[in-house]
C-alpha positions in Angstrom: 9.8 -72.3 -92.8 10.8 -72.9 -89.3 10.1 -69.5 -88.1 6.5 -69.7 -89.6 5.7 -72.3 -87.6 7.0 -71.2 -84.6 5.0 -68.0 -85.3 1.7 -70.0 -85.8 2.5 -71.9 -82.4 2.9 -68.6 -80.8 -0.5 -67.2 -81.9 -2.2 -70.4 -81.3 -1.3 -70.4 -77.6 -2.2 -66.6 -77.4 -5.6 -67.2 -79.1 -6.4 -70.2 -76.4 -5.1 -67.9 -73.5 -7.9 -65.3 -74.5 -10.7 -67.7 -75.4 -10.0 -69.2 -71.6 -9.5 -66.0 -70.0 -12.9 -64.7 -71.3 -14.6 -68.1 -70.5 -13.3 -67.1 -67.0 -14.6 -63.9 -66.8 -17.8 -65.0 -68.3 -18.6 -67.8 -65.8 -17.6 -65.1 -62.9 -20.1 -62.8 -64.5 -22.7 -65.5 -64.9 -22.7 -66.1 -61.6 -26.6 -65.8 -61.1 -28.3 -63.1 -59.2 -30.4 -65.2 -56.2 -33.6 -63.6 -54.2 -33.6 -64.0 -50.3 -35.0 -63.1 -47.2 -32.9 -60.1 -45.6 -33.3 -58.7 -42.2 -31.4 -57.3 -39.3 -30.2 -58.1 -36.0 -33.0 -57.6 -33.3 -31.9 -55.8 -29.6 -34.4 -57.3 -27.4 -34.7 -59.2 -23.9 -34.5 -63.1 -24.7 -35.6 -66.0 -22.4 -33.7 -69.0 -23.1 -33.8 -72.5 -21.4 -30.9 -74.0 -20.3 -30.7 -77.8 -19.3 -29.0 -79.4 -16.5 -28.2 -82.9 -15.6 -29.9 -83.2 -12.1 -30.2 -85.7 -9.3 -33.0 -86.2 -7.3 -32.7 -87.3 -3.4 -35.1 -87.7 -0.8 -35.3 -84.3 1.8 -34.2 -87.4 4.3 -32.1 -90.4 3.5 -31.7 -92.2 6.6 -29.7 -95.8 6.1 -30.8 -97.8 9.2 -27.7 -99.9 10.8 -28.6 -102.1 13.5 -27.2 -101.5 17.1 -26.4 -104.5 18.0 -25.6 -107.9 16.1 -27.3 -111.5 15.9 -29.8 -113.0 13.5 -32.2 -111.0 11.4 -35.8 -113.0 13.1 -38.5 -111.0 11.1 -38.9 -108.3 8.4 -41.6 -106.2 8.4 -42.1 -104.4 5.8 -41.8 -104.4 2.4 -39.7 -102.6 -0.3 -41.7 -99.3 -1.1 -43.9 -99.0 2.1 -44.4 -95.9 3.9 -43.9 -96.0 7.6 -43.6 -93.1 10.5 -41.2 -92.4 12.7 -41.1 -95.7 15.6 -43.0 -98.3 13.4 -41.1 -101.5 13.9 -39.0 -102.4 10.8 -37.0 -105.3 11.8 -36.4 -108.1 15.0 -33.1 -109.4 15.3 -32.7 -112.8 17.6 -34.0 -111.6 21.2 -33.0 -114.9 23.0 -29.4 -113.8 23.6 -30.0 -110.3 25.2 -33.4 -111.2 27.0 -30.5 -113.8 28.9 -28.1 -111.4 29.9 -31.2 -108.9 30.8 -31.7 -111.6 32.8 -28.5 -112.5 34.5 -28.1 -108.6 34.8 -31.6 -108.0 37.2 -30.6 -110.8 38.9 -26.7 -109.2 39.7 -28.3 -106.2 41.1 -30.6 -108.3 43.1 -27.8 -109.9 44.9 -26.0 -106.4 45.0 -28.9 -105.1 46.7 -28.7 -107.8 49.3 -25.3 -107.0 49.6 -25.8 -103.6 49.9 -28.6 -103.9 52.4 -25.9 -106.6 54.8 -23.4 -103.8 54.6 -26.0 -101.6 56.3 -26.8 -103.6 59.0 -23.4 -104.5 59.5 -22.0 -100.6 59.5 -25.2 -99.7 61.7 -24.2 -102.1 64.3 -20.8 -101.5 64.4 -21.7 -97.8 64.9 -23.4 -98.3 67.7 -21.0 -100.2 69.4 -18.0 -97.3 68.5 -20.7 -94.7 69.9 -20.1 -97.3 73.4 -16.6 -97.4 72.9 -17.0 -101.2 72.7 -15.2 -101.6 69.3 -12.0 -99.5 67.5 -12.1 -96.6 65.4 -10.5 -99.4 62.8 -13.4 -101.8 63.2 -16.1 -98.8 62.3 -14.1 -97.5 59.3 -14.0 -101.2 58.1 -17.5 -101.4 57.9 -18.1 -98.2 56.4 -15.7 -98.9 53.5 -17.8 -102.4 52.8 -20.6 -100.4 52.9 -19.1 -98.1 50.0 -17.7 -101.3 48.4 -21.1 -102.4 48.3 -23.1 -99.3 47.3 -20.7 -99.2 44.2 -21.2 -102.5 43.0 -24.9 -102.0 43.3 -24.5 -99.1 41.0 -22.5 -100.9 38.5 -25.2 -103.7 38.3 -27.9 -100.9 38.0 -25.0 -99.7 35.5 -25.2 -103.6 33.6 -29.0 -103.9 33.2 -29.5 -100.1 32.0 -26.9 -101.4 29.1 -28.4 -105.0 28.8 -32.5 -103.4 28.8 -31.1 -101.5 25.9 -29.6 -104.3 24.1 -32.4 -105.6 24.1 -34.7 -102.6 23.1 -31.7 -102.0 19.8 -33.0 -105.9 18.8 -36.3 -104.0 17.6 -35.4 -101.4 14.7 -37.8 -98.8 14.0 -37.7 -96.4 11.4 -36.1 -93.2 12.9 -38.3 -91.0 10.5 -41.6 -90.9 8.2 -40.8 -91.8 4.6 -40.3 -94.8 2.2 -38.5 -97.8 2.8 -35.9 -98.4 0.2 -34.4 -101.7 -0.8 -33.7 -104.8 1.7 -30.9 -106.5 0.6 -30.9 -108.8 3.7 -33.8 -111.8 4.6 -34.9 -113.5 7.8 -32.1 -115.4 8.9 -29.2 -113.3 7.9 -26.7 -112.5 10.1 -26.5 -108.7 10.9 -24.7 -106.3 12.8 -23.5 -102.3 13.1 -20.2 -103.2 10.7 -22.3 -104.6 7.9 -21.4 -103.4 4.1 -24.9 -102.5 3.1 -27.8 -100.7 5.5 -30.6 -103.1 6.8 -32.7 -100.7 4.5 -32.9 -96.5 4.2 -36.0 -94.5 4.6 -36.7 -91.5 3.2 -38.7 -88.6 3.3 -40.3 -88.0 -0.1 -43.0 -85.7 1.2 -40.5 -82.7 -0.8 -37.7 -83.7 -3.0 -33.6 -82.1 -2.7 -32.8 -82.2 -7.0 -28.9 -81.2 -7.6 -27.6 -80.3 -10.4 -24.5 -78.0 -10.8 -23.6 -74.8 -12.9 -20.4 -73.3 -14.6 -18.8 -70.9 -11.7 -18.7 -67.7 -14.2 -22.4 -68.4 -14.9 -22.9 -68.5 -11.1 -19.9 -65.7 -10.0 -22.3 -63.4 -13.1 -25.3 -64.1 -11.0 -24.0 -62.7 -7.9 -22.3 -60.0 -9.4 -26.0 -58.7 -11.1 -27.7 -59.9 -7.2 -24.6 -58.5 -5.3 -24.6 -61.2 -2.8 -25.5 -65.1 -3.0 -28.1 -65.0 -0.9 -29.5 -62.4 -3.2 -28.9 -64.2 -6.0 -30.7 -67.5 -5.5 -33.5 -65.6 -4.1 -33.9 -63.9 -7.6 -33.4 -67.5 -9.3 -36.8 -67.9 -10.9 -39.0 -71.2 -10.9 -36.8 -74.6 -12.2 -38.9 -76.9 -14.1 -37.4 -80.9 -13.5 -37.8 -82.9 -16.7 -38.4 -86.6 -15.9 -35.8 -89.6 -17.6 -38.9 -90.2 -20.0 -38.4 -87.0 -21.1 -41.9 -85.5 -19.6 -42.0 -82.5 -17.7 -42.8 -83.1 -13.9 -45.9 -81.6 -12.9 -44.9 -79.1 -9.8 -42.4 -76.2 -9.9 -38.9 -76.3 -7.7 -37.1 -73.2 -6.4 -33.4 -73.4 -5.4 -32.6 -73.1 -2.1 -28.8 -73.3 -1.4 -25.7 -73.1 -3.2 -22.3 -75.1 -2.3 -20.0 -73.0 -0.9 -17.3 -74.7 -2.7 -16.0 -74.9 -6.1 -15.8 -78.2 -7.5 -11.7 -78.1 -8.4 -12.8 -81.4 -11.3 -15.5 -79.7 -13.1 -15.3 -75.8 -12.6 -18.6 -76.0 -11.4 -20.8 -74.8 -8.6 -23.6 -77.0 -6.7 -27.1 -75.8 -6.3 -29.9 -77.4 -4.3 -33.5 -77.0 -5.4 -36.9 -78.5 -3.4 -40.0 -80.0 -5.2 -43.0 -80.5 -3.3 -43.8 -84.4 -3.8 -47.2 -84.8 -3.1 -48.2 -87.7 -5.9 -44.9 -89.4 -4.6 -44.4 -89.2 -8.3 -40.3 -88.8 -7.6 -38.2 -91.2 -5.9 -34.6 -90.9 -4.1 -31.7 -92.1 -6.5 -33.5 -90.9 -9.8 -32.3 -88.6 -12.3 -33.4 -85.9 -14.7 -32.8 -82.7 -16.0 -33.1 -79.5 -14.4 -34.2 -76.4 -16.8 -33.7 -73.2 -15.8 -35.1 -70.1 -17.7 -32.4 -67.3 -18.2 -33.3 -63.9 -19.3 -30.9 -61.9 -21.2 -31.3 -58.4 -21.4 -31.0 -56.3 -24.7 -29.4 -59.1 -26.8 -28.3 -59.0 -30.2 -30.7 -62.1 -31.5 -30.5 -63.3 -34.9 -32.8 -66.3 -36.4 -31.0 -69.4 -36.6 -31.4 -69.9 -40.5 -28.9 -66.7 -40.9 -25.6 -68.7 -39.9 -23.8 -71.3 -41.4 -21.2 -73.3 -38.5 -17.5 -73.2 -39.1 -15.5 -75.5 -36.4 -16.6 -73.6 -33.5 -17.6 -70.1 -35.1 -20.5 -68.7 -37.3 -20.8 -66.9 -40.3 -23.3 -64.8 -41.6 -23.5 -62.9 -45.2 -23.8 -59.2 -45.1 -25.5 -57.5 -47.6 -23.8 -54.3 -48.9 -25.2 -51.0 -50.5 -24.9 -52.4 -53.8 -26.1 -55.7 -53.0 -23.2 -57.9 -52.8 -22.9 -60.7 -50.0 -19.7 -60.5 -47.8 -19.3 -63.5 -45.5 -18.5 -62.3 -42.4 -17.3 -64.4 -39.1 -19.4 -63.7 -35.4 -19.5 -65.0 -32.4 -22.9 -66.5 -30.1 -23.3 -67.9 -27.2 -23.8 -71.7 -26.5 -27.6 -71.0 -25.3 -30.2 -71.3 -27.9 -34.1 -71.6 -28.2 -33.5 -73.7 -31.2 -34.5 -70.8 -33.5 -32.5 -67.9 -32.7 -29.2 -67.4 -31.2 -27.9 -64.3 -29.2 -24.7 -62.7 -30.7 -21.5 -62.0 -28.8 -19.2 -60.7 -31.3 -19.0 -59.5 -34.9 -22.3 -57.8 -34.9 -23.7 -53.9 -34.3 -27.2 -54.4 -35.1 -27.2 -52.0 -38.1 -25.9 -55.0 -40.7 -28.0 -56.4 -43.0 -28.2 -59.9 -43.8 -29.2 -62.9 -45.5 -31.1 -64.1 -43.2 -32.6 -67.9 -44.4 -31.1 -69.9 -46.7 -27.2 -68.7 -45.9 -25.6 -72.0 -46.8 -27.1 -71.4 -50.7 -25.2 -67.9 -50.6 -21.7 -67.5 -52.1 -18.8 -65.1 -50.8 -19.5 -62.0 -53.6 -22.6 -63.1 -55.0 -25.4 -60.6 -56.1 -28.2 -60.7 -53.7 -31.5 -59.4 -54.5 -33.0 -58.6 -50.9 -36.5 -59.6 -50.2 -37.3 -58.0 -46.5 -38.0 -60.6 -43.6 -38.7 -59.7 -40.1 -36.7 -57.6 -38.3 
């Protein structure tokens, strides 16, 4: 009795083993047959836009310190005005240097005097050696006064050269055409050449300097393709600068220099485009993006609906002879259009592959190919 119900037992769990082996097998053959777009990879040139953060400076930034200290008497101008090169800005407190302008002309009036007494007195005693009336000592005596006092009439010439100027530095003009920036001091302040913060900075916004910076192998594969830098910026096509709201400014920049040194931080390289500024649209100290076209020659493109992201690679599902999807891992570079990416790695061009809807596919599934564009 035992052993027939061990036996029973036994067949039981054999029966259930087949029943779920076959369910197995079943839902693996089940696995439904799904319709989509196939193409393959396209070898083609490809234009892509690359964006950079950018900063925008005037062609001239010129921070005007005054030359000489006292109190601040008039402004002006106002915050955003344009001036020209010598328009008055700012008057410091004249009172002080006008004084010592002053007591300076009238020091080299006296020293003229002096100067002139010295003459009389040398000529005279001249005369008097020539009749060997008076010593050799006596005559050399009043030529060394006369010395004495040709000197100090040249450092009083000396003191109201420097106190005229003085007095000239207590009118600032603006050393250039442009805009005037910010005035963070009023009438009355005390100012001086040691001051924190510029009495104001003009600038030239006539044409724009944006900066923005690229990855050194981006830049070193540029001058390899140019074979020199000079070359190579030369060849850089037109930048387009996209404004911080986003719109697109209305005139084309070209790039002009490049930094001749490698930013240790960042791994990057400088580059200095111009805008032409004639709406006075930009202003120094704003910010943007810079977007630079690239071309790439005889990439491998693929449409973007093909890949499905894993981490920091991309798979694709490649459609065999028979049908079958194979996932399959490939490489593409960081650019994109948004719609299509260009393939580094994994790809020859003569694959064939699902080419929208990959995430729906599954590794091994039967695909029925419906031809997209190639």
């Amino acid at each position: 009795m035992k052993k027939q119900s061990i036996l029973v037992m036994a067949l039981s769990l054999t029966a259930m083993t087949l029943i779920c082996s076959c369910g197995g097998q079943k839902k693996q053959q089940g696995m439904p047959t799904a319709t989509f777009k196939t193409a393959k990879a396209e070898k083609r040139d490809i234009t892509l836009q690359q964006k950079y953060s950018a900063t925008i400076r005037g062609r001239q930034d010129i921070d005007v310190y005054p030359q000489v200290g006292g109190t601040l008497q008039k402004l002006l101008v106002t915050e955003g005005q344009k001036v020209t090169k010598g328009q008055t800005l700012f008057i410091i407190d004249q009172v002080p240097f006008q004084a010592a302008l002053n007591t300076a002309e009238a020091a080299q009036k006296s020293a003229s005097a002096q100067l002139a007494t010295a003459q009389l007195n040398y000529d005279s005693k001249k005369k008097l050696f020539d009749d060997q009336i008076i010593s050799d000592v006596e005559l050399q005596t009043a030529q060394n006064a006369l010395l004495t006092a040709k000197a100090q009439l040249a450092q009083a010439e000396a003191q109201v050269v420097n106190a005229r100027n003085s007095l000239s530095y207590t009118v600032v003009k603006s050393p250039a055409n442009g805009v005037v920036g910010t005035l963070p001091y009023r009438q009355g302040a005390l100012v001086g050449s040691n001051m924190p913060q510029p009495l104001t900075t003009v600038s030239d916004n006539n044409e724009m300097y944006v900066y923005f910076s690229i990855a050194e192998s981006q830049f070193l594969q540029m001058v390899r393709n140019s074979e020199s830098v000079e070359a190579a910026i030369a060849s850089m096509p037109e930048l387009t600068l996209q404004l911080v709201d986003g719109s697109e400014y209305e005139v084309k920049g070209k790039v002009e220099s490049a930094s001749g040194v490698v930013d240790k931080n960042t791994g990057s390289v400088q580059l200095r485009a111009a805008f032409s500024n004639p709406s006075h649209i930009l202003h120094s100290g704003s910010t943007g993006n810079i977007i630079l076209p690239t071309v790439y020659k005889d990439a491998l493109v693929i449409p973007v609906s093909a890949t499905v992201q894993t981490q920091n690679r991309y798979k694709i599902y490649v459609v065999d002879k028979d049908g079958i999807a194979h996932e399959k891992l490939i490489s593409v570079m960081s650019q994109t259009n948004g719609k299509e990416y260009i393939v580094s790695e994994g790809l020859d061009g003569t694959e064939e592959f699902v080419s929208e809807g990959a995430g729906m596919v599954r590794d091994g599934q039967k695909v029925k190919g419906e031809k997209g564009k190639e």
